[in-house]
Biopython code that builds the backbone (N, CA, C, O; Angstrom):
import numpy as np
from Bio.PDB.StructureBuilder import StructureBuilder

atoms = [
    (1, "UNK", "N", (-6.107, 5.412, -32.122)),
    (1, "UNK", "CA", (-6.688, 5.575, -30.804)),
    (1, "UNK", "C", (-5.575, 5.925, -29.821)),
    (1, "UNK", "O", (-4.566, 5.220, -29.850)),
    (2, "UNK", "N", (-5.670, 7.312, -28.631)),
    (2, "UNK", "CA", (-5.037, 7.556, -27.952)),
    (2, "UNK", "C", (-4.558, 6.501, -27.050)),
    (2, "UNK", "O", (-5.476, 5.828, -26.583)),
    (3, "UNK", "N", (-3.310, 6.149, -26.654)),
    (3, "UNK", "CA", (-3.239, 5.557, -25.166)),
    (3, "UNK", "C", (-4.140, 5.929, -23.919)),
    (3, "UNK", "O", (-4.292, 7.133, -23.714)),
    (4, "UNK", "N", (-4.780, 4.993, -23.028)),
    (4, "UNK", "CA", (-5.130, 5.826, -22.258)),
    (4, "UNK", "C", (-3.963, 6.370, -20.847)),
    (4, "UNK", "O", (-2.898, 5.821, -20.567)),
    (5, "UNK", "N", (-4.404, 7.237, -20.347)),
    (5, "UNK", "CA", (-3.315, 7.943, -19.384)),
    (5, "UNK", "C", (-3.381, 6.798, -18.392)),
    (5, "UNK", "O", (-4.345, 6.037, -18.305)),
    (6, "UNK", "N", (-2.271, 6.731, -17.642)),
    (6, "UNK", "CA", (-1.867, 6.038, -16.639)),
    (6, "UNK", "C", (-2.493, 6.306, -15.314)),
    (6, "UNK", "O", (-2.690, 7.492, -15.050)),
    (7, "UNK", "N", (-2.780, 5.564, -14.586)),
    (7, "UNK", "CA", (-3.050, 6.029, -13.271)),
    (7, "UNK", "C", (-2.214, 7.097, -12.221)),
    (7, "UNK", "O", (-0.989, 6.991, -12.178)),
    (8, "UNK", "N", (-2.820, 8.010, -11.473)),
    (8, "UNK", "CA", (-1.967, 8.844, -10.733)),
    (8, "UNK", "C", (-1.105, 7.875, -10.003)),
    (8, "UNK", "O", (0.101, 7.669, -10.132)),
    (9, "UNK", "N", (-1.977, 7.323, -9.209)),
    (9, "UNK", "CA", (-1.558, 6.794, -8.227)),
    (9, "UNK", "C", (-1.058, 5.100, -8.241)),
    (9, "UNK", "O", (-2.019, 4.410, -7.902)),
    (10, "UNK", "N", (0.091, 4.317, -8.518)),
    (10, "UNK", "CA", (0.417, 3.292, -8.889)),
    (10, "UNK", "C", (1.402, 2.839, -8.505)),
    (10, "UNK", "O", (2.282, 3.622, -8.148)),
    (11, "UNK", "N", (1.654, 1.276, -8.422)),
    (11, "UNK", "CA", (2.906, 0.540, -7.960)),
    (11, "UNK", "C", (2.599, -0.952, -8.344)),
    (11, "UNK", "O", (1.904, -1.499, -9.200)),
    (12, "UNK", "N", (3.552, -1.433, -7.173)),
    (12, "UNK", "CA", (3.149, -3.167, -6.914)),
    (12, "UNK", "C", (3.812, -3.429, -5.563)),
    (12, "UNK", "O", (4.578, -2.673, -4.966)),
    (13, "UNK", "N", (3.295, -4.875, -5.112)),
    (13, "UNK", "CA", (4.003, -5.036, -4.150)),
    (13, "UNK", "C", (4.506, -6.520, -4.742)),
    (13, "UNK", "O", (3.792, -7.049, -5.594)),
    (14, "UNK", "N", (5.380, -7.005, -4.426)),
    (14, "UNK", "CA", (6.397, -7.905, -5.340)),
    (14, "UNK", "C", (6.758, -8.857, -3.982)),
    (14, "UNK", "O", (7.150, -8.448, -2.889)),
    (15, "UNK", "N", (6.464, -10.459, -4.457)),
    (15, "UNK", "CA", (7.797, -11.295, -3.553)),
    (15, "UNK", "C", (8.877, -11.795, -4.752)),
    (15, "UNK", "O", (8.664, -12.193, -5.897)),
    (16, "UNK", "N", (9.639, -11.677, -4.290)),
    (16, "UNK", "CA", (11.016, -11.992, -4.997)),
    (16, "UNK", "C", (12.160, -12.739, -4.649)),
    (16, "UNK", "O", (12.219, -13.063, -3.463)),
    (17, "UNK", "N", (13.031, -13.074, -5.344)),
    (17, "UNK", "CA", (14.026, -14.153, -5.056)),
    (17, "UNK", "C", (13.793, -15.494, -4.554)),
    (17, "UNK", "O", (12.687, -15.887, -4.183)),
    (18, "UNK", "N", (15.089, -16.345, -4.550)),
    (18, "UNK", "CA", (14.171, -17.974, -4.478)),
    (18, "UNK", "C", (13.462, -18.355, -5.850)),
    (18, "UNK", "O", (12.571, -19.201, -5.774)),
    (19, "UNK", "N", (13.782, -17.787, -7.168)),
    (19, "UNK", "CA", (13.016, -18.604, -8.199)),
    (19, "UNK", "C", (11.529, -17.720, -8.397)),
    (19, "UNK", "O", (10.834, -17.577, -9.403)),
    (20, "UNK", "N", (11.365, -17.217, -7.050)),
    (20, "UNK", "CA", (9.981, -16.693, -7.238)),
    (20, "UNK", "C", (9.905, -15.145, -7.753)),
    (20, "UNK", "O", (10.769, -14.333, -7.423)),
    (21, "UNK", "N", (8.994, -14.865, -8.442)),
    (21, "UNK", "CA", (8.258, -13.129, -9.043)),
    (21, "UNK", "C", (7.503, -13.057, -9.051)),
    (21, "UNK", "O", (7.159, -12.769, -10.197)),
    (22, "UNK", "N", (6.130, -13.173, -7.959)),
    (22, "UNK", "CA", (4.960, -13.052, -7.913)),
    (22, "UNK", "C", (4.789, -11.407, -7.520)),
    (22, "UNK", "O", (5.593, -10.718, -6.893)),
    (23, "UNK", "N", (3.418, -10.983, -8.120)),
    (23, "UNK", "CA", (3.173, -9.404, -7.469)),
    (23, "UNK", "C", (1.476, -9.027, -7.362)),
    (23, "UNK", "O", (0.493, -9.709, -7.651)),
    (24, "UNK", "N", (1.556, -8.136, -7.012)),
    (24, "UNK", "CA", (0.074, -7.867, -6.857)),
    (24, "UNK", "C", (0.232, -5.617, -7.212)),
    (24, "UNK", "O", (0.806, -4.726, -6.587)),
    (25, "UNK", "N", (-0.406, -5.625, -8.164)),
    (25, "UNK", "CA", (-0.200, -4.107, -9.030)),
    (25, "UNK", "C", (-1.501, -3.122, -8.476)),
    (25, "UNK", "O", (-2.640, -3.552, -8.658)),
    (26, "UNK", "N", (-1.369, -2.202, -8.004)),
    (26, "UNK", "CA", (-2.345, -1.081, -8.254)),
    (26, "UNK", "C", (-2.296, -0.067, -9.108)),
    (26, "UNK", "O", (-1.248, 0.268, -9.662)),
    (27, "UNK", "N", (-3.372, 0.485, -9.283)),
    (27, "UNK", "CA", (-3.590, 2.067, -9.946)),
    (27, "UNK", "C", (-4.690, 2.493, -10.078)),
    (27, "UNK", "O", (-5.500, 1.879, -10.772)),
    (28, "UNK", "N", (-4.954, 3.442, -9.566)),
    (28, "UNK", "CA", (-6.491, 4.528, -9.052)),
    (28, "UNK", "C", (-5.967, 5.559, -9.271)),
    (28, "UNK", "O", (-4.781, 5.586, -9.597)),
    (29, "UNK", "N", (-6.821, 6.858, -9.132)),
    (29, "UNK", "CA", (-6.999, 7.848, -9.187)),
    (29, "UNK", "C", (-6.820, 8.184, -7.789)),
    (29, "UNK", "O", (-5.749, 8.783, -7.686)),
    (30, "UNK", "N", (-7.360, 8.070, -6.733)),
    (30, "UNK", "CA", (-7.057, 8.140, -5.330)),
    (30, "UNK", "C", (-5.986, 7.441, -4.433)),
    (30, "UNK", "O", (-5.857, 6.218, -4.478)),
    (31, "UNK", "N", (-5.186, 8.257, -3.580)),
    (31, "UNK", "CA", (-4.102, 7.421, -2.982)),
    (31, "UNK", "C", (-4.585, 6.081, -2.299)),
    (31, "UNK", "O", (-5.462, 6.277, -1.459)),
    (32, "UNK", "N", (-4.318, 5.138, -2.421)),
    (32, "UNK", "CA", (-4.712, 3.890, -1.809)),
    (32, "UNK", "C", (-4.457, 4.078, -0.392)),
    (32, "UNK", "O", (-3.535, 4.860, -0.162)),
    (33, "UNK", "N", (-5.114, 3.494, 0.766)),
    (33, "UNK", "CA", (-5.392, 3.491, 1.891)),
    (33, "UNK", "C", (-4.260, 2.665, 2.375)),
    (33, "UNK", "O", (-3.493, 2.087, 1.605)),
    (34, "UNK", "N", (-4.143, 2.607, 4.097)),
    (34, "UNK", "CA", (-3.064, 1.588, 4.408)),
    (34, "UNK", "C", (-4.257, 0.448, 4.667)),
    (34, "UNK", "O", (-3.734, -0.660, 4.776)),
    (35, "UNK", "N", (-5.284, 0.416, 4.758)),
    (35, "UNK", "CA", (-6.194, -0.894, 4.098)),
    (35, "UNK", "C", (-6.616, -1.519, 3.091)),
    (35, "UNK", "O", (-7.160, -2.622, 3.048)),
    (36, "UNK", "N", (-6.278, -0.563, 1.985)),
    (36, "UNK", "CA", (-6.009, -0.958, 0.742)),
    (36, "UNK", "C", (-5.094, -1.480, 0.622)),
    (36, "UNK", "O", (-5.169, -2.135, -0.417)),
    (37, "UNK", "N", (-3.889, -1.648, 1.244)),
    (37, "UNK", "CA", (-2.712, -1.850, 0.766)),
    (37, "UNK", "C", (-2.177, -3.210, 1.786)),
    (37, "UNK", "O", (-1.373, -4.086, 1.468)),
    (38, "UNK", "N", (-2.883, -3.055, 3.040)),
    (38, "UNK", "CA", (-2.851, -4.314, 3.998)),
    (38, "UNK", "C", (-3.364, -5.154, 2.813)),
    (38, "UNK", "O", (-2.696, -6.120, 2.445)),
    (39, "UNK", "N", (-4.138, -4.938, 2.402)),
    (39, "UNK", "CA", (-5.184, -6.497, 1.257)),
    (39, "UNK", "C", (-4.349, -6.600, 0.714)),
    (39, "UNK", "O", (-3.873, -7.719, 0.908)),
    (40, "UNK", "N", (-3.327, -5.558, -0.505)),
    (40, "UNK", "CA", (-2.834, -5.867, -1.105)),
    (40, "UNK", "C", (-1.954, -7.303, -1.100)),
    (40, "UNK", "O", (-2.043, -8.373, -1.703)),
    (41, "UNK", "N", (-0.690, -6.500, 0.328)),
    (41, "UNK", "CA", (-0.070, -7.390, 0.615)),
    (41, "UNK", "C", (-0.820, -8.367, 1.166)),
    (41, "UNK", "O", (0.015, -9.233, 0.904)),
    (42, "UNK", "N", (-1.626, -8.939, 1.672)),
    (42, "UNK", "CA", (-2.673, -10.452, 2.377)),
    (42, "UNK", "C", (-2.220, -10.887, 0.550)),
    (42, "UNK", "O", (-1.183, -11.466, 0.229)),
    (43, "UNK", "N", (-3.243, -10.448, -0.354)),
    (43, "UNK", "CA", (-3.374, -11.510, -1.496)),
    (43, "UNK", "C", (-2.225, -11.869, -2.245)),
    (43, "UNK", "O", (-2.042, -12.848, -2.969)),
    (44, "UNK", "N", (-1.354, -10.761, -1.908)),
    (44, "UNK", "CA", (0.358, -11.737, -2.611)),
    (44, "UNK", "C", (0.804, -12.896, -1.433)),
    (44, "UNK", "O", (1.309, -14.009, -1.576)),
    (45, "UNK", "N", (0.463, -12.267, -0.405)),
    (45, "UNK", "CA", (0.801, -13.392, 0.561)),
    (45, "UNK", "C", (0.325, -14.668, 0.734)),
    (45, "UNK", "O", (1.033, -15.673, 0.673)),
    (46, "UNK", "N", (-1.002, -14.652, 0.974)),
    (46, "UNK", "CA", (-2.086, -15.713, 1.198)),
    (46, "UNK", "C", (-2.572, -16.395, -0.116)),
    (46, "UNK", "O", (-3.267, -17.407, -0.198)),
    (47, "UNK", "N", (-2.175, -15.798, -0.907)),
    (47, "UNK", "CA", (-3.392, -16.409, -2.350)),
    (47, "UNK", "C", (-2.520, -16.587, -3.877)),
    (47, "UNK", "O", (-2.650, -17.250, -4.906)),
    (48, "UNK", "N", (-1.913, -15.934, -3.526)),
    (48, "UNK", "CA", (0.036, -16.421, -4.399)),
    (48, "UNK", "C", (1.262, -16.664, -4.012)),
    (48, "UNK", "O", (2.105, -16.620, -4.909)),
    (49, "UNK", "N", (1.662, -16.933, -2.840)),
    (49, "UNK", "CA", (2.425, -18.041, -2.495)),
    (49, "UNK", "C", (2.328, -18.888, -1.800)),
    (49, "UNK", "O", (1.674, -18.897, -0.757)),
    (50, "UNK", "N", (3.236, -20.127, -2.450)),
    (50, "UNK", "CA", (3.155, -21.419, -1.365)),
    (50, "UNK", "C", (3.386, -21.233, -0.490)),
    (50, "UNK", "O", (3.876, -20.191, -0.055)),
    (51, "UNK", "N", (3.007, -22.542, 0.281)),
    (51, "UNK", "CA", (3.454, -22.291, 2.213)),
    (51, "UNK", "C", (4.631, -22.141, 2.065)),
    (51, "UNK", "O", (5.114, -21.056, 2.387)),
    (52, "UNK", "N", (5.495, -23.211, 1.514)),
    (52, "UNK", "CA", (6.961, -22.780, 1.461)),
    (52, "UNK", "C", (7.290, -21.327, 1.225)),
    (52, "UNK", "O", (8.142, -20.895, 2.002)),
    (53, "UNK", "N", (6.853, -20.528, 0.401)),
    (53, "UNK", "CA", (7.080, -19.297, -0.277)),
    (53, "UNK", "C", (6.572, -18.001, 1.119)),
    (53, "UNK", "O", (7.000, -16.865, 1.318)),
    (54, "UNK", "N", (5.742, -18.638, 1.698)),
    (54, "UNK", "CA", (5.488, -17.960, 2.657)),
    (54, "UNK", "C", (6.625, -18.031, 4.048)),
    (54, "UNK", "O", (6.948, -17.179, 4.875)),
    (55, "UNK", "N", (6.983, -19.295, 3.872)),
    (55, "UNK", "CA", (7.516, -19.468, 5.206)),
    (55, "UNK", "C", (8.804, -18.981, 5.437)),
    (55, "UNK", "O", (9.296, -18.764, 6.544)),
    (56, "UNK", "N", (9.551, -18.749, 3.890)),
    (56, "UNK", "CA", (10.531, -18.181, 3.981)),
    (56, "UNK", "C", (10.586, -16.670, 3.878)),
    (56, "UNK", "O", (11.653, -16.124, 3.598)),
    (57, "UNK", "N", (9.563, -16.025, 4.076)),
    (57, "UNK", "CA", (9.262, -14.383, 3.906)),
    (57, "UNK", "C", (8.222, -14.413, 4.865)),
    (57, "UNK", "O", (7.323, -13.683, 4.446)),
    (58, "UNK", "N", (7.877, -14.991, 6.121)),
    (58, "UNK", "CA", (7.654, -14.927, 7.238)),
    (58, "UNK", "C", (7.660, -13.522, 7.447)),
    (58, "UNK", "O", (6.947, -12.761, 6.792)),
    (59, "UNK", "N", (8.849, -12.962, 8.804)),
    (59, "UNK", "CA", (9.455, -11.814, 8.833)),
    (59, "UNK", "C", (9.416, -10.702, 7.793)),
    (59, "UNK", "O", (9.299, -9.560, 8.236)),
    (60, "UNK", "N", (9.525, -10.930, 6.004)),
    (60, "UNK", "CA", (9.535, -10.271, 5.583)),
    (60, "UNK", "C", (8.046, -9.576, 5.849)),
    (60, "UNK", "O", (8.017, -8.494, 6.436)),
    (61, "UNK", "N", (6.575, -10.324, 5.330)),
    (61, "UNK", "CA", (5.922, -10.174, 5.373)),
    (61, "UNK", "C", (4.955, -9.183, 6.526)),
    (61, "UNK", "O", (3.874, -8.645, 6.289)),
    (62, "UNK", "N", (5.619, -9.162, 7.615)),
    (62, "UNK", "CA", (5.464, -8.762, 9.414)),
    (62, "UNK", "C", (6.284, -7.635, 8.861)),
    (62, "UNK", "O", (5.582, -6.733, 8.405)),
    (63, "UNK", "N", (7.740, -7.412, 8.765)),
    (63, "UNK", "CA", (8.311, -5.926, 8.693)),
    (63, "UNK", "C", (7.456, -5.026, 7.745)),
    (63, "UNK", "O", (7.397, -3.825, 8.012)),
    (64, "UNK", "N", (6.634, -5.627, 6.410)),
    (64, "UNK", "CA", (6.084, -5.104, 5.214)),
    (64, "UNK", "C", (4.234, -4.664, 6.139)),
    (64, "UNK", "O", (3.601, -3.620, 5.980)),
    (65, "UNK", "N", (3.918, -5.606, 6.837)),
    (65, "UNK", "CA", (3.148, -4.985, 7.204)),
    (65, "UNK", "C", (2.943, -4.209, 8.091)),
    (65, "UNK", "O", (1.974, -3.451, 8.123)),
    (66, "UNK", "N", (4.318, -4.324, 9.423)),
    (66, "UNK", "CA", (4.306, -2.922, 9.808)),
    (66, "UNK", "C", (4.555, -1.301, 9.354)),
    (66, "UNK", "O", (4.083, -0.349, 9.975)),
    (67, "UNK", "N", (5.454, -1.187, 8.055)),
    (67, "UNK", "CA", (6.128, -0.610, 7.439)),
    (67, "UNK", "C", (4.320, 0.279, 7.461)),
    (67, "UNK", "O", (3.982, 1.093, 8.320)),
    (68, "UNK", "N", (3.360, -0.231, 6.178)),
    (68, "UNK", "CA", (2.042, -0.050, 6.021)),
    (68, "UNK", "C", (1.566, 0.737, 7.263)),
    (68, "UNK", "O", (1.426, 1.954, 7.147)),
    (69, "UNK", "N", (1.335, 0.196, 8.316)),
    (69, "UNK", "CA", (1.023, 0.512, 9.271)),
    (69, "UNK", "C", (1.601, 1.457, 9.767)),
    (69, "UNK", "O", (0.891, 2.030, 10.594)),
    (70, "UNK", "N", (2.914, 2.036, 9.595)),
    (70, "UNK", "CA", (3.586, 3.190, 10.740)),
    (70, "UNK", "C", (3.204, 4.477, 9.720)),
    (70, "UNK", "O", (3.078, 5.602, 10.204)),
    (71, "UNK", "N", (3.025, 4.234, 8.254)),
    (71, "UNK", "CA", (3.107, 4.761, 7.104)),
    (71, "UNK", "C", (2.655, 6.643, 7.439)),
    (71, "UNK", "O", (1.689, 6.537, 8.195)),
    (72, "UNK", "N", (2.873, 7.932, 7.257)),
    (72, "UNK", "CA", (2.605, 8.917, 7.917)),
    (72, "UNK", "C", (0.816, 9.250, 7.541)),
    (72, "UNK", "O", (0.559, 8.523, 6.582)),
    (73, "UNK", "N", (-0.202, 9.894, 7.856)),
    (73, "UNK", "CA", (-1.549, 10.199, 7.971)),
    (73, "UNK", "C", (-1.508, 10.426, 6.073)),
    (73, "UNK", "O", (-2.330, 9.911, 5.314)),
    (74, "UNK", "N", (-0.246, 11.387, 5.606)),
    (74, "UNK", "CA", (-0.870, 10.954, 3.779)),
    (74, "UNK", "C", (0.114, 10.644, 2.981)),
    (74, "UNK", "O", (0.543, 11.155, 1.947)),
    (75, "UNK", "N", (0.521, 9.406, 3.829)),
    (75, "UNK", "CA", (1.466, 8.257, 2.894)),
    (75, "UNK", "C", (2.799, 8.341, 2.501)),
    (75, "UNK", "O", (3.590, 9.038, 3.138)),
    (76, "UNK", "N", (3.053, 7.852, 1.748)),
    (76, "UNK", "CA", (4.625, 7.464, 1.526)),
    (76, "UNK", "C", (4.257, 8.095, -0.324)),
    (76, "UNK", "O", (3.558, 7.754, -1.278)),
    (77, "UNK", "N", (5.145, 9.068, -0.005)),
    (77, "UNK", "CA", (5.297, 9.340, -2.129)),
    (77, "UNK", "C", (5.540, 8.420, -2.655)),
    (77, "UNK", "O", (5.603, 7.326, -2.095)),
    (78, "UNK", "N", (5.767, 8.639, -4.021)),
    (78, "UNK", "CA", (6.536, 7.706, -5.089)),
    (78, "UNK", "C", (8.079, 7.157, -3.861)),
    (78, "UNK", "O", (8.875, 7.914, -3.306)),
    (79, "UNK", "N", (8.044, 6.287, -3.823)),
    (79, "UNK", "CA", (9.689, 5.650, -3.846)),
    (79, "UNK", "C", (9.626, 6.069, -2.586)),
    (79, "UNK", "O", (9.114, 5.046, -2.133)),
    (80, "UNK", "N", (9.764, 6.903, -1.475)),
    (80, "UNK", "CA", (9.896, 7.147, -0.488)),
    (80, "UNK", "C", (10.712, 6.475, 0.215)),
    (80, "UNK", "O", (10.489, 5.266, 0.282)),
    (81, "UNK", "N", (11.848, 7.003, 0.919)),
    (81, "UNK", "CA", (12.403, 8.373, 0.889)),
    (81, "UNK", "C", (13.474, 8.517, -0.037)),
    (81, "UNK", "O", (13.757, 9.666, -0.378)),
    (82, "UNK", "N", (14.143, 7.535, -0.523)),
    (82, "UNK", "CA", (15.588, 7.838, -1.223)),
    (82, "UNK", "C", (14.800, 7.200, -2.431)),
    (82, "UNK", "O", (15.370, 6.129, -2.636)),
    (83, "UNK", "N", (13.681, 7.353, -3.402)),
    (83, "UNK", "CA", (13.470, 7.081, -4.542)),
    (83, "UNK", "C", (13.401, 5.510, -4.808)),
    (83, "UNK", "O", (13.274, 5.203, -5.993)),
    (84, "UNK", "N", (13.473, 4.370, -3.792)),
    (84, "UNK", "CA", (13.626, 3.508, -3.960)),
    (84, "UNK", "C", (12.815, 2.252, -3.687)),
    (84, "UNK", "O", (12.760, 2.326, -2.459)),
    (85, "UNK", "N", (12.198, 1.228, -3.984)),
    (85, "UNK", "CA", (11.349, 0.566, -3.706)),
    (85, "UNK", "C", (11.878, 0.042, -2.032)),
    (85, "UNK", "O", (13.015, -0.372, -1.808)),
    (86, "UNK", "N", (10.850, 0.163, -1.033)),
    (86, "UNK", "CA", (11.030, -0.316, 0.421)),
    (86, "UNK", "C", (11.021, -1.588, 0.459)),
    (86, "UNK", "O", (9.969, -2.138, 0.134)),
    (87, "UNK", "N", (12.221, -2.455, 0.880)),
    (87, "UNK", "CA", (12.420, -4.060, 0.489)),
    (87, "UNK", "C", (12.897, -4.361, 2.060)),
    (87, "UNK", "O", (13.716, -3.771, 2.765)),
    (88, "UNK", "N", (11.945, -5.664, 2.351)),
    (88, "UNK", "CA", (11.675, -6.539, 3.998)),
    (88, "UNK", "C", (12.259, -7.737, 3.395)),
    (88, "UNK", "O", (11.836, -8.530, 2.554)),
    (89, "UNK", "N", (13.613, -7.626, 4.216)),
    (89, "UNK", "CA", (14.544, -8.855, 3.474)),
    (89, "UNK", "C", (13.867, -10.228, 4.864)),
    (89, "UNK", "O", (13.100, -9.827, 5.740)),
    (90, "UNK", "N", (14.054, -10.869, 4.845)),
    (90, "UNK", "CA", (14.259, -12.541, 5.798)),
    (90, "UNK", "C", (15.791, -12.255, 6.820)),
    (90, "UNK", "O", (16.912, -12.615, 6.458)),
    (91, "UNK", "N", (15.486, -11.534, 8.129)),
    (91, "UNK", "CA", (16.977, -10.907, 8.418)),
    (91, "UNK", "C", (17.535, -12.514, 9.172)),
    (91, "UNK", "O", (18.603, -12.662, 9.765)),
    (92, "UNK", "N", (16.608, -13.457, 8.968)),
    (92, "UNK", "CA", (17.307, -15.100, 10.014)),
    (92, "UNK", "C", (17.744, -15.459, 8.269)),
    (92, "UNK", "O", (17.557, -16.668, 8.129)),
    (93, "UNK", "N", (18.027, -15.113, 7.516)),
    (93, "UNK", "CA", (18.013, -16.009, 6.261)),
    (93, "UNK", "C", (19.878, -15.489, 6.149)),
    (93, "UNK", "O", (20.441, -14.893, 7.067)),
    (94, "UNK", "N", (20.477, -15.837, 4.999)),
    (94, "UNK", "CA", (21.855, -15.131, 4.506)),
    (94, "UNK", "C", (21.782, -15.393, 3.336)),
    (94, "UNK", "O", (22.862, -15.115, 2.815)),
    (95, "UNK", "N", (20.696, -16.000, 2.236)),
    (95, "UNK", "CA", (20.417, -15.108, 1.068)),
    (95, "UNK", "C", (19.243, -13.973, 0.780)),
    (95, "UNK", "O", (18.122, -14.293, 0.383)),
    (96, "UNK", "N", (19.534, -12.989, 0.961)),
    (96, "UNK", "CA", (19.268, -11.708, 1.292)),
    (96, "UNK", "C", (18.287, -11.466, -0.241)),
    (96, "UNK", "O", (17.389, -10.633, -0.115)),
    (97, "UNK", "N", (18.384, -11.978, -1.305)),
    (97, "UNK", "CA", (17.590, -11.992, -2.436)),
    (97, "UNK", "C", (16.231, -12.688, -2.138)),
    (97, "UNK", "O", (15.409, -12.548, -3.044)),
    (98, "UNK", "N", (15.798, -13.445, -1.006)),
    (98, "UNK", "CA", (14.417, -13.283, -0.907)),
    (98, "UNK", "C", (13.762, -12.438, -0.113)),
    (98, "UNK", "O", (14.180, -12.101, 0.995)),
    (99, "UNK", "N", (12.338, -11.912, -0.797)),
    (99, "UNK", "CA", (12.313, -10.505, -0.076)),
    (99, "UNK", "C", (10.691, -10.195, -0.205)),
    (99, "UNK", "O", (10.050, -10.857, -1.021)),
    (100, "UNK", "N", (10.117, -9.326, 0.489)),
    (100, "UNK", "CA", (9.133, -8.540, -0.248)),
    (100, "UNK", "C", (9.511, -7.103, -0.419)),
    (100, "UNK", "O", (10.241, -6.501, 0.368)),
    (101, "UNK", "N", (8.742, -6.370, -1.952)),
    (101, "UNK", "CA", (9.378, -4.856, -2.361)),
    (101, "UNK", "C", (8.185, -4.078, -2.107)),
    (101, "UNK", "O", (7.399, -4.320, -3.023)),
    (102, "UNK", "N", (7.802, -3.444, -1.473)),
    (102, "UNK", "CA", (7.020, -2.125, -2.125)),
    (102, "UNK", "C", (7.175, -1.504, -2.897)),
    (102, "UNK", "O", (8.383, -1.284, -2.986)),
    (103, "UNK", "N", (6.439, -0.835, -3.873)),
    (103, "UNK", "CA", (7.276, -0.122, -4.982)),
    (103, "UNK", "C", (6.376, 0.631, -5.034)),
    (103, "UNK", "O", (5.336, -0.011, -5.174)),
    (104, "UNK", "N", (6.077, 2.444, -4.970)),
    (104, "UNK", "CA", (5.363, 2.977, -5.358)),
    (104, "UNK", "C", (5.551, 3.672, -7.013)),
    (104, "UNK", "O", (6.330, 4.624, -7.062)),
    (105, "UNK", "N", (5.239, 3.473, -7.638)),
    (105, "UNK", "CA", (5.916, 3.924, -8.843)),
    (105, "UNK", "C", (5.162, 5.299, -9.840)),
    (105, "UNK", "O", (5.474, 5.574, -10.999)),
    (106, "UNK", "N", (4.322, 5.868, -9.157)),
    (106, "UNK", "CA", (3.660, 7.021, -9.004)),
    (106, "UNK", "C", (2.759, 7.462, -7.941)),
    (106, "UNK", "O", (2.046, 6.578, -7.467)),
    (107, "UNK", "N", (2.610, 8.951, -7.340)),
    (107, "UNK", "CA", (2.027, 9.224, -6.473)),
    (107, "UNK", "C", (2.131, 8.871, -5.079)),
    (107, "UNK", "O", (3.062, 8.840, -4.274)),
    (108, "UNK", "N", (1.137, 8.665, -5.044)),
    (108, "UNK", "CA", (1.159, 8.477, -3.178)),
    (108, "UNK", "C", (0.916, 7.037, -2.655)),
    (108, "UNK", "O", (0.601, 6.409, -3.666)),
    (109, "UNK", "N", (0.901, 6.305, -1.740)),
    (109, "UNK", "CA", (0.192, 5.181, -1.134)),
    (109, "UNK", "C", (-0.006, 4.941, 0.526)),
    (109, "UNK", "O", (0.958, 5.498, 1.054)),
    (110, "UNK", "N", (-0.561, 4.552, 1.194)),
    (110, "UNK", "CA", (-0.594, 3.968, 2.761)),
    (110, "UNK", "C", (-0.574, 5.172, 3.053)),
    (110, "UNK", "O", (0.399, 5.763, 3.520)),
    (111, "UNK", "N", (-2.032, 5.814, 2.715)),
    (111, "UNK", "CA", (-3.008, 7.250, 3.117)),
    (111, "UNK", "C", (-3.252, 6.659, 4.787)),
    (111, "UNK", "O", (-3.049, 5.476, 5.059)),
    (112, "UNK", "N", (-3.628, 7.485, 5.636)),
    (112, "UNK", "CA", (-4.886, 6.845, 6.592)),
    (112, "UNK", "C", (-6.190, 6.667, 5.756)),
    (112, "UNK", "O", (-6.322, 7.132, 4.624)),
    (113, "UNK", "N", (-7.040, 6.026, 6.348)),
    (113, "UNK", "CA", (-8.184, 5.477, 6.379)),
    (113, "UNK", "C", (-8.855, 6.669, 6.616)),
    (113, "UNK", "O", (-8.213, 7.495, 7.265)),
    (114, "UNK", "N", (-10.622, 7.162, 6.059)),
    (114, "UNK", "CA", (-11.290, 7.981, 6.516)),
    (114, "UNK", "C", (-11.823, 7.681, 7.482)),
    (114, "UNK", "O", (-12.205, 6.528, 7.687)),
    (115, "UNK", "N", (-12.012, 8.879, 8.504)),
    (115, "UNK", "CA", (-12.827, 8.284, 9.956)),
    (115, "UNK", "C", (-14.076, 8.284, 9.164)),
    (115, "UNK", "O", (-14.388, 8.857, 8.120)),
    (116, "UNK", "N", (-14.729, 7.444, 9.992)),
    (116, "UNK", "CA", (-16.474, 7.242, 10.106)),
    (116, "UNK", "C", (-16.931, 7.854, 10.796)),
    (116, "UNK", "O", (-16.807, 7.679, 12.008)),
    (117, "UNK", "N", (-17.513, 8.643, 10.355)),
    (117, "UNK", "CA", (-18.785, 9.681, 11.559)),
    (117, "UNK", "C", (-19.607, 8.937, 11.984)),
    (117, "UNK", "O", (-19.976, 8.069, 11.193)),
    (118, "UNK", "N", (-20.233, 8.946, 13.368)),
    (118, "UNK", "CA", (-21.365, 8.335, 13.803)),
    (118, "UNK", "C", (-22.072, 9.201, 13.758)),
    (118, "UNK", "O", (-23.250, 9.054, 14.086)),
]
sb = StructureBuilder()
sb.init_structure("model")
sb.init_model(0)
sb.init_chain("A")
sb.init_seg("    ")
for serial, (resi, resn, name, xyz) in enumerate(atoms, 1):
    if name == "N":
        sb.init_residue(resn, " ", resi, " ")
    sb.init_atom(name, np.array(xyz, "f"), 0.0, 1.0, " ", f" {name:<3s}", serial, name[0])
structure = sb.get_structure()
């Protein structure tokens, strides 16, 4: 039986360092939305880490969701811009290894949203 093909469009968004490797993975066929991708990050945030885990990626979490938010009308490519996963360090912290990553690891992500016609 063939493998099946991979999704176009795929990544994760990752908290890291501190002991912790929690993530939350996509892959569709369609570029994920920057509301797709707000949830994303909410359920690594809110629903897989502790308060502690949260409290120390505070800031990260706020730079990661503005990042989403400024994102251009059709997204951020793979890796965007220097090929590299976009990482919202804790800038009040001075171990710099806890973090959240974006990682697009194919295609596109943090599309705009379709307008709604009335």
């Amino acid at each position: 039986m063939a493998e099946p093909e991979p999704m176009p469009n795929r990544g994760r968004i990752q908290a890291q360092g501190g002991n912790v490797e929690k993530s939350v993975a996509w892959g569709q066929d369609s570029p994920p939305t920057k509301t797709v991708m707000q949830a994303n990050l909410d359920e690594l945030y809110y629903n897989q880490l502790t308060k502690r885990e949260r409290e120390v990626r505070e800031g990260c979490y706020e730079d990661a969701r503005l990042w989403i938010k400024r994102a251009p009308r059709d997204g951020y490519p793979r890796n965007s811009p220097t090929n590299r996963p976009a990482s919202f360090v804790n800038r009040k912290r001075t171990d710099k290894d806890i973090r959240i990553d974006i990682e697009i690891n194919a295609g596109v992500a943090c599309v705009d949203d379709p307008k709604v016609e009335n």
